[in-house]
N, C-alpha and C positions, 0 to 999 in steps of 0.2 A: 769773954766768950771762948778765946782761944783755950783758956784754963781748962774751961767746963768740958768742952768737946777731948782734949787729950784725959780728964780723969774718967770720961765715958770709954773711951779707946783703952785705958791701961785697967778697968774693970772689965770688957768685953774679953780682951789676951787675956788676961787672971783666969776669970771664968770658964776659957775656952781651955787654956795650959789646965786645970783641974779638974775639967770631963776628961781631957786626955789621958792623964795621968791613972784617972781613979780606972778607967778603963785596960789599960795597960796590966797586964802580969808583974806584979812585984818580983816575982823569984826568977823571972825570966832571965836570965846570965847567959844566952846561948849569943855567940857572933858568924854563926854559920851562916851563911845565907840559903843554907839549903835548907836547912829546918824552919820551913812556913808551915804558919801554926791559922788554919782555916776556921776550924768548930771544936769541939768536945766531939760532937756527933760520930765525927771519921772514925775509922777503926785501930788507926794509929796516928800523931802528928807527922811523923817523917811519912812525905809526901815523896814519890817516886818516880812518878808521871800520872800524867791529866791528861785526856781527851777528851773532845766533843762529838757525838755522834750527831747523824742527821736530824733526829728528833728533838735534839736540842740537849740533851742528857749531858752531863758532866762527869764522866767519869775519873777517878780518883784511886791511880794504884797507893795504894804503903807498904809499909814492911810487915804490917798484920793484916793483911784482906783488900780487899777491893768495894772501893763505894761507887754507889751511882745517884747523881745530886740531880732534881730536879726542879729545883728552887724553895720545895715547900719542903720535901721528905730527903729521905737520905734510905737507901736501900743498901744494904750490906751483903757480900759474898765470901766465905769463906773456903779453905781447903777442908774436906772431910771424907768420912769414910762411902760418901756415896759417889758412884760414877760419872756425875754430870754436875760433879764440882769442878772452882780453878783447882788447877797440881800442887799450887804450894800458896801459902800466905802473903813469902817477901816477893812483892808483885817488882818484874823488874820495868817494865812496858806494858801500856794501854797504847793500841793503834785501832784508828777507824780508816776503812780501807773506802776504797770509791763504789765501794756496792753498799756501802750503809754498815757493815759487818765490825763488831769489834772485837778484836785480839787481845788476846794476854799472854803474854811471858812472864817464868818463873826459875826458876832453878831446877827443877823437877818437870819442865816440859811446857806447851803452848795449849791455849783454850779457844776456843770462837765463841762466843753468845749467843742460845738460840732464840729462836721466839716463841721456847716455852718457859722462859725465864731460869735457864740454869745454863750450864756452860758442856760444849762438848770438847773433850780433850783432842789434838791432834797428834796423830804418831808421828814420832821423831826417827826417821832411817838410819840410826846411830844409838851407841854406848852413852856418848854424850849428851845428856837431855837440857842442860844446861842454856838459857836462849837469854840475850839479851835485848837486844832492839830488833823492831821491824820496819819495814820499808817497801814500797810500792812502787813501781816503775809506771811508766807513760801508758805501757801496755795492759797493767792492772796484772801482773805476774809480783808476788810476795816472797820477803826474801827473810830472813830470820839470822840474825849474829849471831855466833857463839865466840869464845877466846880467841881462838883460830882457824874458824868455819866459817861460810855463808851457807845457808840454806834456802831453798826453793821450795813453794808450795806445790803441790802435783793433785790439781785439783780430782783428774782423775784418778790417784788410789788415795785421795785424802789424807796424805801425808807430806811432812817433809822432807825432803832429800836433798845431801850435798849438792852443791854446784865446783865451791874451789873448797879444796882438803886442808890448805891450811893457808891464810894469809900471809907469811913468811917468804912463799914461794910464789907470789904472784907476778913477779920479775920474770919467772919463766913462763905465764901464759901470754906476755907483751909481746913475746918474741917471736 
């Protein structure tokens, strides 16, 4: 009996090892662990940042566009020559803020999603349009990275604006 039961057990692993495998990328040779490979559907493999909006949405920056995952569909947003596109393609940041609202950072500048399904660009108080991550405070005030900037939301002129000029120097605002 004992036979029967392990040559049941070393066909189940066979069979299980062989869906795995057959499933698996043969040419896949990446050790990155940054390169998570989700669908074909995305608009690039290199995955950048994810978030989750209120509605349940999954959104999905890469280095070619931005998706929004809903379980069933996959919805695509690219840079283009119209105004109420993201600024650029290599998405650096998706943030969903505590009003439901979600953000995009690029290289070329910041977006917010409206709810006419396109993106409105925000203007950047600076040369530098360059943004990398965003962040939320307790009070719901938005703050924007760059190399050696922070920036702040200014809800009323709808823009962003410096707060500290250059991260280097922040030893002298402790003081």
């Amino acid at each position: 009996m004992r036979i029967i039961k392990f040559a049941i057990f070393v066909m189940c692993l066979t069979s299980l090892l062989a869906a795995c495998l057959s499933c698996s990328s043969s040419n896949d040779t990446s050790t990155d662990p940054t390169d998570v490979k989700i669908s074909n559907e995305l608009t690039n493999m290199r995955i950048m940042s994810v978030a989750e909006d209120h509605e349940g949405f999954i959104w999905i920056g890469t280095q070619r566009g931005l998706n929004r995952c809903n379980g069933d569909n996959i919805d695509q947003y690219f840079c283009n020559d119209e105004p109420y596109s993201i600024p650029d393609n290599r998405i650096n940041c998706v943030f969903c803020d505590s009003k439901g609202r979600i953000w995009v950072t690029t290289k070329n500048g910041i977006a917010r999603y409206t709810d006419q399904d396109n993106f409105e660009q925000i203007p950047i108080a600076d040369s530098n349009i360059n943004c990398k991550q965003l962040i939320e405070n307790s009070r719901g005030d938005i703050f924007a990275t760059q190399t050696n900037n922070i920036l702040k939301y200014n809800a009323e002129s709808n823009q962003f604006e410096k707060v500290i000029l250059n991260v280097s120097d922040i030893d002298a605002y402790q003081q």
